[in-house]
DOMAR-113091 format. One line per field, with one value per residue: residue number from 1; residue in one letter; x, y, z of N, C-alpha, C in turn. Coordinates in pm, whole numbers, plus 32768, in hexadecimal, padded with zeros to 4 digits. Example, Ala and Ser with C-alpha at 12.3 -4.5 7.8 and 13.67 -1.06 7.14 Angstrom:
% DOMAR-113091
k <- 1|2
r <- A|S
n_c1 <- 8527|8505
n_c2 <- 7DC7|7F1F
n_c3 <- 830C|82C4
ca_c1 <- 84CE|8557
ca_c2 <- 7E3E|7F96
ca_c3 <- 830C|82CA
c_c1 <- 8528|850A
c_c2 <- 7EB6|8003
c_c3 <- 830C|8313
% end
This chain:
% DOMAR-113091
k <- 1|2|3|4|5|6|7|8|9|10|11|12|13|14|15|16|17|18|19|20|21|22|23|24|25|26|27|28|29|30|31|32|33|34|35|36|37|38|39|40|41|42|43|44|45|46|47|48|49|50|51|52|53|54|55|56|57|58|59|60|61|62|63|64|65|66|67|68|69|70|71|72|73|74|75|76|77|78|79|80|81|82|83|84|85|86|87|88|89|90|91|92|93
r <- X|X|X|X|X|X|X|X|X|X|X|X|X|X|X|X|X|X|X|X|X|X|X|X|X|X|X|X|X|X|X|X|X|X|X|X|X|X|X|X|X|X|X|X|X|X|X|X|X|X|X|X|X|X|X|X|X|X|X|X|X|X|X|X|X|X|X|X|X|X|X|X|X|X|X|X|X|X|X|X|X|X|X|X|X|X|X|X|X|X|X|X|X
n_c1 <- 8055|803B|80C0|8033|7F16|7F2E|7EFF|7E0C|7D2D|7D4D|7D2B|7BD0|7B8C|7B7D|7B3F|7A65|7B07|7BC0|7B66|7B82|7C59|7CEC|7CAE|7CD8|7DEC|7E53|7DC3|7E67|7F4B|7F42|7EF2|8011|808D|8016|8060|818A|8189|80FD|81A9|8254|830F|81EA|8187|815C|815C|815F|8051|7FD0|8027|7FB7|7EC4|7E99|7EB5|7E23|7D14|7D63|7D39|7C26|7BAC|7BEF|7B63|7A6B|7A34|79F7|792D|788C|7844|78DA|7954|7A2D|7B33|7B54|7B60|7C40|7CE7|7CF3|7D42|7E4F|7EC6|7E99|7F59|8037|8053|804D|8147|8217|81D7|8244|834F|838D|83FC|84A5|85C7
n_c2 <- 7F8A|80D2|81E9|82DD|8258|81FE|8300|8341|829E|82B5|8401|83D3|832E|83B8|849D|8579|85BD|8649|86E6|87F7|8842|880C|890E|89DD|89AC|89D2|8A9D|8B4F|8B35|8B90|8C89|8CDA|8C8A|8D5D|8E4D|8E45|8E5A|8F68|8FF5|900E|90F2|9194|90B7|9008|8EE6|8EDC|8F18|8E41|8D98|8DB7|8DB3|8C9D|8C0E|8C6E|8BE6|8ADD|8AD0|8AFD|8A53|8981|899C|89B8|88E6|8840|88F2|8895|875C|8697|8584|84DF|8484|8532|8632|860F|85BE|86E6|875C|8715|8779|887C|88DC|8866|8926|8A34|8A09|8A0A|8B0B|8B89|8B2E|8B9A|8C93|8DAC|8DCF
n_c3 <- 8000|7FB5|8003|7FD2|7FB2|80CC|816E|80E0|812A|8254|8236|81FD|8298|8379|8356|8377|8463|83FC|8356|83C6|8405|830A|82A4|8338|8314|81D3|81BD|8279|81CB|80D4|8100|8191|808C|7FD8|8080|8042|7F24|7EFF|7F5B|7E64|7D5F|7C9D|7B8F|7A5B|7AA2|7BC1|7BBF|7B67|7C11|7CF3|7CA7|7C5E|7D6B|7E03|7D85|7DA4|7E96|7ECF|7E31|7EBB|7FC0|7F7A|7F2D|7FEF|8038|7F77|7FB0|7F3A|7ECA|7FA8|7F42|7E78|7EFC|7FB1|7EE3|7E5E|7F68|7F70|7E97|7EA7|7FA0|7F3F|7E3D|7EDD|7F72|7EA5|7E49|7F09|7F4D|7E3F|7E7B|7E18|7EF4
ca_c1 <- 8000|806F|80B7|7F96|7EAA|7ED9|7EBC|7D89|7CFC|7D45|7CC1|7B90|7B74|7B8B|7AC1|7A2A|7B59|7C58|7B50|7B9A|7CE4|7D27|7C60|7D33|7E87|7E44|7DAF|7EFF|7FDE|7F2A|7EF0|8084|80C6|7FF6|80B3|81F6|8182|80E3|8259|82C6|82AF|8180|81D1|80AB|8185|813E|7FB6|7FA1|8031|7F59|7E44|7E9E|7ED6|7D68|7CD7|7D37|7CF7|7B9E|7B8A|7BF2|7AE6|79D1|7A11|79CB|787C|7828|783B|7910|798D|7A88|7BB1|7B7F|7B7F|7CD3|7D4F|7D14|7D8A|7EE1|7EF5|7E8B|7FC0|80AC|804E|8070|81A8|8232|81D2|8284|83DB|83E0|83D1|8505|8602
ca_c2 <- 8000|814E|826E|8339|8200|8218|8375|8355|8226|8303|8442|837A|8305|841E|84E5|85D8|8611|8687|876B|888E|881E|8846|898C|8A15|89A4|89D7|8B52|8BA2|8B0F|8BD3|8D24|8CD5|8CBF|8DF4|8EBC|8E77|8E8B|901D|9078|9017|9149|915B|909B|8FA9|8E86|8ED3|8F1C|8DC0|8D03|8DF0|8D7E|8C13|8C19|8C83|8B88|8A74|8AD7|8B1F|89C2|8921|89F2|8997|8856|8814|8923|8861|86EC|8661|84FE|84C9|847A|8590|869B|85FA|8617|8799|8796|871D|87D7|890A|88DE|888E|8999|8AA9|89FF|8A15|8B70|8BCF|8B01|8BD3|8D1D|8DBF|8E1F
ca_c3 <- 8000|7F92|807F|7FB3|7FB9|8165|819B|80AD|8167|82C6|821F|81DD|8322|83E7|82FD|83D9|84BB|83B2|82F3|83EA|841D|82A5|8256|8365|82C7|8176|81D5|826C|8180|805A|8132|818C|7FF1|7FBC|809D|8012|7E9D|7EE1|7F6A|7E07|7D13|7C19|7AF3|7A34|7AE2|7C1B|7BC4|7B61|7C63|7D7A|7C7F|7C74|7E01|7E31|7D3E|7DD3|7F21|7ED7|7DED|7F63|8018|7F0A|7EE4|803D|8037|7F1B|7FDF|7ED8|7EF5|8001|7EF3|7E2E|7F8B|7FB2|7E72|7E4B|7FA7|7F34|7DFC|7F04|7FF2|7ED3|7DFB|7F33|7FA6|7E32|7E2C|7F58|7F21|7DF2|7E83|7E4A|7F6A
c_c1 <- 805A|8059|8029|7F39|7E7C|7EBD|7E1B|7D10|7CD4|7CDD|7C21|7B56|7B5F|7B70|7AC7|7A8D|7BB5|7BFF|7B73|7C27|7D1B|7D01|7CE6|7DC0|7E8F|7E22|7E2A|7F39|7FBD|7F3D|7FBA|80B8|8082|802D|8144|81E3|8151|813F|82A5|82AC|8252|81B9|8132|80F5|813F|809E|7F8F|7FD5|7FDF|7EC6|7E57|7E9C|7E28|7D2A|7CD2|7D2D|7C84|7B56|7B86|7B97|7A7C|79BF|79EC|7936|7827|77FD|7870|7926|7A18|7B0C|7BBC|7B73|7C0A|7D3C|7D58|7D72|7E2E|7F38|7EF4|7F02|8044|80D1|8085|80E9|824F|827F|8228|831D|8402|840E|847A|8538|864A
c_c2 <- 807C|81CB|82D8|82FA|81D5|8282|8392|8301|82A6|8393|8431|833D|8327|8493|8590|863F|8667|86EF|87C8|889D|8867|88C1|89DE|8A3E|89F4|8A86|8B9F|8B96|8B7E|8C76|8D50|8D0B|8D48|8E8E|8ECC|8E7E|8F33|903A|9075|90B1|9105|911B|901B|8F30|8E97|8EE6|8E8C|8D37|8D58|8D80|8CD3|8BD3|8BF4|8C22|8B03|8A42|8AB4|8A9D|895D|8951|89B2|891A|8821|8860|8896|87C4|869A|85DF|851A|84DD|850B|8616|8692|85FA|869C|87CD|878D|875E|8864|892E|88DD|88F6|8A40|8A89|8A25|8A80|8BDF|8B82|8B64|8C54|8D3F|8E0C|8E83
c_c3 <- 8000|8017|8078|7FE3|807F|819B|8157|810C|821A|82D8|823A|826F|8381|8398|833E|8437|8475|834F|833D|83F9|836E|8279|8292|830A|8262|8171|81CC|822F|80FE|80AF|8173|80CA|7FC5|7FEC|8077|7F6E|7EA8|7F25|7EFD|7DCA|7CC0|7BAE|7B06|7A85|7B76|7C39|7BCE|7BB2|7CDB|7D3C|7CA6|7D2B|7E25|7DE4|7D86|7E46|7F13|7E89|7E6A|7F8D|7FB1|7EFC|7F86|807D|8018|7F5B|7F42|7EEB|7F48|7FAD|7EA8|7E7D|7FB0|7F50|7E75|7EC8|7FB1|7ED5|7E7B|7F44|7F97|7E77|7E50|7F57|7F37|7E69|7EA0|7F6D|7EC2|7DEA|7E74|7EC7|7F51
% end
């Protein structure tokens, strides 16, 4: 069994306890990448990773409004954390 296939299984299992748990995370980690993308200057680069930031926050947030299937709340929420974690590795120093 795959490392994804037991955090999915666990996810999954514990349902309920890890939705506030992840809104949380996932909040800060994006409202973290948002504050260091508006100290870059303006440039269309930096529009579109603020934009991309917020998207798939709000794709995590919706997909658990919406009562989505379990697997696919945990996919976005992986794409969510990787995408913000990305976006803030690439910030320059």
């Amino acid at each position: 069994m795959t490392l994804y296939n037991k955090w999915l299984a666990d996810f999954k299992k514990h349902f309920i306890l890890y939705v506030p748990l992840s809104i949380i995370l996932q909040s800060c980690l994006g409202s973290i990448s948002i504050f260091y993308l508006t100290e870059l200057p303006y440039s269309t680069s930096s529009f579109i990773r603020v934009t991309l930031c917020t998207i798939v926050c709000m794709f995590y947030n919706a997909s658990i409004m919406a009562q989505l299937k379990k697997q696919w709340v945990f996919n976005l929420l992986i794409i969510s954390l990787v995408t913000n974690i990305l976006l803030i590795a690439t910030y320059p120093l």
